[in-house]
N, CA, C and O of each residue as an XYZ file, in Angstrom:
348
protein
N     -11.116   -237.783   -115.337
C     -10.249   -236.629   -115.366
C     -10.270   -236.048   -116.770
O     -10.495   -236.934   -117.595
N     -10.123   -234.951   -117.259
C     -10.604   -234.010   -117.897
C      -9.612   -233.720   -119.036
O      -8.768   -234.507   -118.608
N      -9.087   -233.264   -120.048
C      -8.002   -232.989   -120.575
C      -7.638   -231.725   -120.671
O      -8.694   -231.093   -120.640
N      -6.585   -230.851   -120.787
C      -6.285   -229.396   -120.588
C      -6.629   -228.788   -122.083
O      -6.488   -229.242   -123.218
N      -7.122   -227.608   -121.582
C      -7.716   -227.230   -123.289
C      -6.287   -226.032   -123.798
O      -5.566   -225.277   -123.145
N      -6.409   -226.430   -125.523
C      -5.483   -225.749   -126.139
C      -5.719   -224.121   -126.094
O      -6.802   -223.576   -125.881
N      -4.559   -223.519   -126.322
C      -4.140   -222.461   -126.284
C      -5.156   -221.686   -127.436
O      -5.578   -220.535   -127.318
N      -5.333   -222.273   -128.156
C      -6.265   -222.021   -129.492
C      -7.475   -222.869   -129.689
O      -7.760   -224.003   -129.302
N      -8.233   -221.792   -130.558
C      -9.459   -222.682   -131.322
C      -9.459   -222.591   -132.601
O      -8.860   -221.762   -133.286
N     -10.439   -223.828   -133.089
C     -10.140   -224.056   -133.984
C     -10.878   -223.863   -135.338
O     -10.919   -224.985   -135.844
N     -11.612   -222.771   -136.340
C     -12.416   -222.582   -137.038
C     -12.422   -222.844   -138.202
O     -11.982   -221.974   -138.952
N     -12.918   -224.137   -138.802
C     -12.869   -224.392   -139.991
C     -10.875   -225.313   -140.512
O     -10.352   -226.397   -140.253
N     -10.539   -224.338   -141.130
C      -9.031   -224.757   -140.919
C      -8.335   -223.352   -140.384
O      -7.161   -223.162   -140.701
N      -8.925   -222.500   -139.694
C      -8.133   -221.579   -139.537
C      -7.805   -221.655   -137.712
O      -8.565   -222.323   -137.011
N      -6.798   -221.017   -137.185
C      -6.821   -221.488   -135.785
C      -6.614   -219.916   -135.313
O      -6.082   -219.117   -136.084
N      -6.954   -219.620   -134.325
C      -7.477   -218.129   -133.272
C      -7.017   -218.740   -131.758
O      -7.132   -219.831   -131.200
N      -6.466   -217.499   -131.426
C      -6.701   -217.182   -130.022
C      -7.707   -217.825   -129.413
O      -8.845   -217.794   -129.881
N      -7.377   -218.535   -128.207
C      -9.024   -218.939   -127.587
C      -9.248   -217.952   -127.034
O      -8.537   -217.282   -126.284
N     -10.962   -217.717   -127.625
C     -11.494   -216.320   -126.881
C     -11.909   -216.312   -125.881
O     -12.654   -217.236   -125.554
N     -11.644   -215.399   -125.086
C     -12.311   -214.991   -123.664
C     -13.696   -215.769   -123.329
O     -14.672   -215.974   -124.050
N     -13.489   -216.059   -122.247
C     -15.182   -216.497   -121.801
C     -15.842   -215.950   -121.884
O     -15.823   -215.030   -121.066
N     -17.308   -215.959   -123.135
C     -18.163   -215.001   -123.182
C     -18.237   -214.549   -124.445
O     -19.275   -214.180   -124.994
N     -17.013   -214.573   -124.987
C     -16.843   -213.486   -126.423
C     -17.783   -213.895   -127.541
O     -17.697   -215.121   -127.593
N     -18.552   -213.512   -128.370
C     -19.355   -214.020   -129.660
C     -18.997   -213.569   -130.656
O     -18.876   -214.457   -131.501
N     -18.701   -212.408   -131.089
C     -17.642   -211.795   -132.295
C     -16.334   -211.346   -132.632
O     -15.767   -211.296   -131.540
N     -15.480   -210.971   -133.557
C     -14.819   -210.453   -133.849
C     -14.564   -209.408   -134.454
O     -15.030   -209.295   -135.588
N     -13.809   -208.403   -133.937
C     -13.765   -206.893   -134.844
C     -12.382   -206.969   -135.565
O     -11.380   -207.259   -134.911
N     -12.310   -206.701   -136.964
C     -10.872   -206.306   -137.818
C     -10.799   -205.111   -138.092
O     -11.593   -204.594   -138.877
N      -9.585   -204.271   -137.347
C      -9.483   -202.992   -137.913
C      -8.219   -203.123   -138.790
O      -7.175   -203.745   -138.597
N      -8.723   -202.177   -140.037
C      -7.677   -202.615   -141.620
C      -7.242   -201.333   -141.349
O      -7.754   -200.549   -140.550
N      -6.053   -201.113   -142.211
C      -4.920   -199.622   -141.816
C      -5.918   -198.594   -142.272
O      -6.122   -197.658   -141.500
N      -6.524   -198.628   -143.333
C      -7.372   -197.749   -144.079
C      -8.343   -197.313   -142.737
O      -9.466   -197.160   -143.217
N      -8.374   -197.174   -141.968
C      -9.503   -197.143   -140.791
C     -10.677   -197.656   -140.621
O     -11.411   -197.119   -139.791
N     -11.156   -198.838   -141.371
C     -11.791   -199.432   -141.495
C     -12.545   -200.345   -140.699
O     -11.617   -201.102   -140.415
N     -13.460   -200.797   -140.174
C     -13.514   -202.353   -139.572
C     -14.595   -202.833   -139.876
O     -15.533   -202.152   -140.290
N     -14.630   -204.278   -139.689
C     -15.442   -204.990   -140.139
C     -16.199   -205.838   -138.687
O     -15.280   -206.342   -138.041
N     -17.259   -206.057   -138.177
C     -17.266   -206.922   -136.823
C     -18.212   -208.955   -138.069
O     -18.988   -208.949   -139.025
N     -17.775   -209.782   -137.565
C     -18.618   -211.437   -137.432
C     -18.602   -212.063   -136.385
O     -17.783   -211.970   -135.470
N     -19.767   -212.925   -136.491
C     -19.491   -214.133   -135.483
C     -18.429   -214.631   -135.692
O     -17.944   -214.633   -136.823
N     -17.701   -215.281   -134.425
C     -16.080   -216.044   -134.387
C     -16.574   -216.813   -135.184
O     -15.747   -216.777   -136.096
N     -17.815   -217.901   -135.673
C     -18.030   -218.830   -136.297
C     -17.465   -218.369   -138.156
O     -16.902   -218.951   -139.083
N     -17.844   -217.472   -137.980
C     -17.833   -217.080   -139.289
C     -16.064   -216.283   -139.800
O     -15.782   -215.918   -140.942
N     -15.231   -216.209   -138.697
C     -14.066   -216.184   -139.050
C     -13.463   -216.206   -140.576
O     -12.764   -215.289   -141.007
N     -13.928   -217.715   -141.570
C     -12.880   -217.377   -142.899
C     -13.865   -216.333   -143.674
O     -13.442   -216.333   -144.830
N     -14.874   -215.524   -143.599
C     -14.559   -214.264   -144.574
C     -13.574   -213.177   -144.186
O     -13.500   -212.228   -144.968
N     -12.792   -213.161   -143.085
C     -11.587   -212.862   -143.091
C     -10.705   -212.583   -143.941
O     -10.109   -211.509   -144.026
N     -10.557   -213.609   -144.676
C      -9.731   -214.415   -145.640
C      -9.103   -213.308   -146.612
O      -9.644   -212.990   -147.671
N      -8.183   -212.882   -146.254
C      -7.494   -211.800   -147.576
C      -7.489   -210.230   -147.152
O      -7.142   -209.230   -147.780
N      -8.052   -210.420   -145.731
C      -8.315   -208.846   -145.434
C      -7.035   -208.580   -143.984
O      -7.303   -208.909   -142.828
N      -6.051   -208.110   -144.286
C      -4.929   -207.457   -143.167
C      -5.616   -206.491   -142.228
O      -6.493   -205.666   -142.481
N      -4.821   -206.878   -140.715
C      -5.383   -205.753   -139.939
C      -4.968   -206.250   -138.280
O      -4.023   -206.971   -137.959
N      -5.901   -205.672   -137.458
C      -5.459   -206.356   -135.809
C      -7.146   -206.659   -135.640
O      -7.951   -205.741   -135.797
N      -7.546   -207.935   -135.332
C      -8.947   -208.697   -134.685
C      -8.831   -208.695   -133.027
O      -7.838   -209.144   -132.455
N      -9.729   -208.252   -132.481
C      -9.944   -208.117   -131.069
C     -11.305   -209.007   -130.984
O     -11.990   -209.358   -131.945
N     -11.465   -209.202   -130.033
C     -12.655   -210.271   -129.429
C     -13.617   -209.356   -128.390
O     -13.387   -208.745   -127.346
N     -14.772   -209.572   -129.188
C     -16.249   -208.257   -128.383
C     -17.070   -210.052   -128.252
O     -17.045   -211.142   -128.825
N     -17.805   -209.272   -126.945
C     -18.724   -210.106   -126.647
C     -20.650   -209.443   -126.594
O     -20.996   -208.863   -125.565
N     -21.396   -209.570   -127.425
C     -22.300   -209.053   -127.717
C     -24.137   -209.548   -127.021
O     -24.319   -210.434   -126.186
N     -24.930   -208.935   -127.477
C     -25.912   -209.324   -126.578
C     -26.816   -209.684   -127.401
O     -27.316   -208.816   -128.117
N     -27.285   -211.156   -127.514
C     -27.572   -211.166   -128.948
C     -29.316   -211.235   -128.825
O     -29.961   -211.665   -129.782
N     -29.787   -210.918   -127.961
C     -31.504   -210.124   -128.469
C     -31.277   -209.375   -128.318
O     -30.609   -209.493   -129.345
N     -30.959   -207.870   -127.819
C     -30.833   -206.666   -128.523
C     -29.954   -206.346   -128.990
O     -29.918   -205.121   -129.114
N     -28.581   -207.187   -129.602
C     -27.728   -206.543   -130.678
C     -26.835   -205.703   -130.230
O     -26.422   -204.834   -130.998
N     -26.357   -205.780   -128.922
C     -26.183   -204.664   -128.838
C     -24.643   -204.640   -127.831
O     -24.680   -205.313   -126.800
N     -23.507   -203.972   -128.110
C     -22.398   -204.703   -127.830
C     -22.001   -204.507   -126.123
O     -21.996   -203.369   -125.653
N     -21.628   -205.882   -125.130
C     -21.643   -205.511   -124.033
C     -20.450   -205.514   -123.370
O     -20.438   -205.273   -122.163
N     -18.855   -205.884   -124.321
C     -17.684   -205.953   -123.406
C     -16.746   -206.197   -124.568
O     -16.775   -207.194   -125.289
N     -16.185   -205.510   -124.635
C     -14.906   -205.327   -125.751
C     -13.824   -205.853   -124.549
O     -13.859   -205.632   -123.339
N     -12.813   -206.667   -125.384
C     -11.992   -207.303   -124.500
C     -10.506   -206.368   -125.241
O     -10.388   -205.778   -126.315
N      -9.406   -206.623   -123.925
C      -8.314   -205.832   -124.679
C      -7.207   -206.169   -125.575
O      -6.366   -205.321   -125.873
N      -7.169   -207.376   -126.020
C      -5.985   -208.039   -126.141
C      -6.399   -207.773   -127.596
O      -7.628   -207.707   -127.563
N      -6.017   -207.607   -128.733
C      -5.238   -207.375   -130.579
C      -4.507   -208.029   -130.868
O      -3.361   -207.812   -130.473
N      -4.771   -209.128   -131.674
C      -3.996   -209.963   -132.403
C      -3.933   -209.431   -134.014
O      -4.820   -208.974   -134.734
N      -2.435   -209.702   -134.274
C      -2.150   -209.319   -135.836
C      -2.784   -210.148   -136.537
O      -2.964   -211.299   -136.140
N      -3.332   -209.611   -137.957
C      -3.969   -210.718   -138.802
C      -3.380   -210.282   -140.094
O      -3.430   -209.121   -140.499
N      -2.651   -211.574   -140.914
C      -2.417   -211.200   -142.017
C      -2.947   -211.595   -143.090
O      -2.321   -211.448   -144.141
N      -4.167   -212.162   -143.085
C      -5.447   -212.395   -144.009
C      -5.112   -213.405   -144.037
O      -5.767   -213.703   -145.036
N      -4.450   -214.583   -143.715
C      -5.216   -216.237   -143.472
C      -4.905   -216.647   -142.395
O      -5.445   -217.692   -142.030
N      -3.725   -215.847   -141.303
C      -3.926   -216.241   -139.931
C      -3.348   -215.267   -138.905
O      -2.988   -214.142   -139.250
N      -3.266   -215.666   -137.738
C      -2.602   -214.996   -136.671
C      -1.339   -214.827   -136.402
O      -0.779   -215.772   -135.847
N      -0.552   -213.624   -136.704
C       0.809   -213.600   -136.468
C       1.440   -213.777   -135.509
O       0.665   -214.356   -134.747
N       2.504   -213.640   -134.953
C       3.419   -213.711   -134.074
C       2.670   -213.872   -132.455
O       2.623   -213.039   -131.550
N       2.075   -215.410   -132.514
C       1.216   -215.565   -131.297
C       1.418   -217.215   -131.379
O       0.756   -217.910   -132.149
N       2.477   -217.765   -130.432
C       2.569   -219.493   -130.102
C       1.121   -220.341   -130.186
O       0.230   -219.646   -129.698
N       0.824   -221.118   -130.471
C       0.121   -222.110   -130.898
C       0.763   -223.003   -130.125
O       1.922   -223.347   -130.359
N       0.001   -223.491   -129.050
C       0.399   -224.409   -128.687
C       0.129   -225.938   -129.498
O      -0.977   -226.007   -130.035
N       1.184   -227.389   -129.667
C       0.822   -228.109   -130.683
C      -0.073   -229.942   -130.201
O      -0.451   -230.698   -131.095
């Protein structure tokens, strides 16, 4: 029997939303209108930059993006705001 998976994952020391089935990157849009897209792997260059991260899932031999998911989580440059963690 199997164990129930957490509410979150876990990158490095930083912890995220578990992403959608499928998802491979992350987009940060900063107030300035800005955004930035990484691999979820690559999450802490994050690190210091405010904004809302959404979860895209991409196509990775042609690059090319195939499903933006809807859900925006707050980011206040070292983690996820006002979103339970399960413990």
């Amino acid at each position: 029997m199997g164990f129930k998976k957490k509410n979150y994952l876990k990158v490095g020391d930083i912890k995220l939303p578990r992403p959608p089935h499928h998802a491979t990157h992350i987009k940060i849009y900063c107030a300035d209108k800005k955004c930035a897209t990484v691999q979820i792997k690559d999450v802490d260059t994050l690190i210091g930059v405010e904004g809302k991260i959404q979860y895209l899932r991409f196509n990775m031999k042609t690059k090319k993006l195939v499903e933006t998911f809807k859900d925006k989580y707050n980011w206040d440059g070292k983690e996820v705001v006002n979103y339970k963690f399960d413990i």
